[in-house]
N, C-alpha and C positions, 0 to 999 in steps of 0.2 A: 504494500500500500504506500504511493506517495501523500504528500501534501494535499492534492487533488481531492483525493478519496475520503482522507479527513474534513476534509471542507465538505463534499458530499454527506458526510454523513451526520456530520453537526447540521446541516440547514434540514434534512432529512428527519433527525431527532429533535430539532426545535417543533417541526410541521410536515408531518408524515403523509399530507392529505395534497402538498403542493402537486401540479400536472409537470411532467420533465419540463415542457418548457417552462412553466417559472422555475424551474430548478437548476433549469440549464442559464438560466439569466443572472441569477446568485449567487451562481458558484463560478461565472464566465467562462463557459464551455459551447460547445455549439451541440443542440438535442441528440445528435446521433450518438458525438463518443457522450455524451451526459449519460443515455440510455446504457449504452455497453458499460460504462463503470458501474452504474446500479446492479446491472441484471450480473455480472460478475463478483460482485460485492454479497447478494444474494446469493449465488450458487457456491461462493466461499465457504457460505454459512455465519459471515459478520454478520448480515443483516438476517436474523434471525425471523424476522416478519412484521406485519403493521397491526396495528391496534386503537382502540379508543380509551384517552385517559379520561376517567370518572369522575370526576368529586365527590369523596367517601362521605361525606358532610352531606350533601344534599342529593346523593343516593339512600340515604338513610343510615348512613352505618357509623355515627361519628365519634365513636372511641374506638381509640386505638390503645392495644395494650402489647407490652411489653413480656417476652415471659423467659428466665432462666430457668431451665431443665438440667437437674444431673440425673443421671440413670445409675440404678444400684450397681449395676456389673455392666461392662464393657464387650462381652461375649457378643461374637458376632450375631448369632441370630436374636439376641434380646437387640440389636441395634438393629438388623434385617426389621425387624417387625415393630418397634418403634418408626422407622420412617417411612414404612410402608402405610402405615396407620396413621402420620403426619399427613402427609400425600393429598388423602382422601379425606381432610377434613377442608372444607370452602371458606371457614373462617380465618383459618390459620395463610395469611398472605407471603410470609416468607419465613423461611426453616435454614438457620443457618450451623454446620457446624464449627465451634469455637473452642478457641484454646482460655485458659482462664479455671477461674473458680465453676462457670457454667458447660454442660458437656453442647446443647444447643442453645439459642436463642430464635426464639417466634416472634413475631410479630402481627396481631392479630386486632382484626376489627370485629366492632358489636356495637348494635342498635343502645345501646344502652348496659347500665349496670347489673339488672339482673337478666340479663340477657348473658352478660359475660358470666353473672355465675352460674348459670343455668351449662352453658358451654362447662364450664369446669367440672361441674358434680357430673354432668351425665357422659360428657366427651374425653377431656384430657383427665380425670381421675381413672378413665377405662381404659387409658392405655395401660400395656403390662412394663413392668423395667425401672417406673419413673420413682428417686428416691426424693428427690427433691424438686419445688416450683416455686419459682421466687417472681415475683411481677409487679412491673410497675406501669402506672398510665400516665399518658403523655397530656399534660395539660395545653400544650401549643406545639405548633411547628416553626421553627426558624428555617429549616430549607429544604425541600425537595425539589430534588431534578431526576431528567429524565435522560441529559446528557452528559455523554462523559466524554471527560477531559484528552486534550492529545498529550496521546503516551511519549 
């Protein structure tokens, strides 16, 4: 990837919805090689797909909660089936694993507070493994983005 391609994918990741020609206009390209860097970029596998960003707020979901997981044993299939079970939960928006005091960190939206507890007692206390859940909630956001940065 040159310079080109990062320019491409930053105006791309600002507005995924532009037509190549405005795209080809913002990044000073002429449509055809515009097009071949896209369609290249995409069959790399950078651009992994397009999407619609939601506002979690006024989709209805506007807590977001925080949650540290240790798991009692580290055995792979207690971890096989911990995140296979993460997976398949729609609440849970991002499952990371971490080094630190916590084995995972979630990140999770809900309508509201007993909605989150409702989520714990019946969802995340059913998973098997989990010795420890530490959570916090996010009373603001200071940043999200969508783009990242040239490496």
């Amino acid at each position: 990837m040159d310079d080109k391609d990062y320019h491409i994918l930053r105006v791309l990741q600002e507005n995924g919805r532009l037509s190549n020609q405005e795209l080809s206009e913002r990044v000073n390209l002429s449509p055809s090689p515009c097009l071949r860097r896209v369609r290249q970029l995409e069959k790399s596998g950078v651009i992994r797909g397009y999407t619609a960003l939601v506002d979690q707020k006024a989709f209805g979901l506007p807590l977001t909660v925080f949650i540290r997981i240790e798991m009692e044993r580290h055995a792979a299939e207690a971890v096989r089936v911990f995140e296979a079970r993460i997976r398949d939960i729609p609440e849970i928006q991002d499952c990371y694993l971490v080094t630190g005091e916590a084995d995972y960190l979630l990140r999770v939206v809900c309508r509201d507070l007993d909605a989150y507890e409702r989520f714990m007692r019946e969802t995340l206390h059913a998973i098997p493994g989990i010795s420890s859940i530490n959570t916090s909630f996010a009373f603001g956001r200071v940043k999200q983005s969508q783009v990242l940065p040239h490496p």
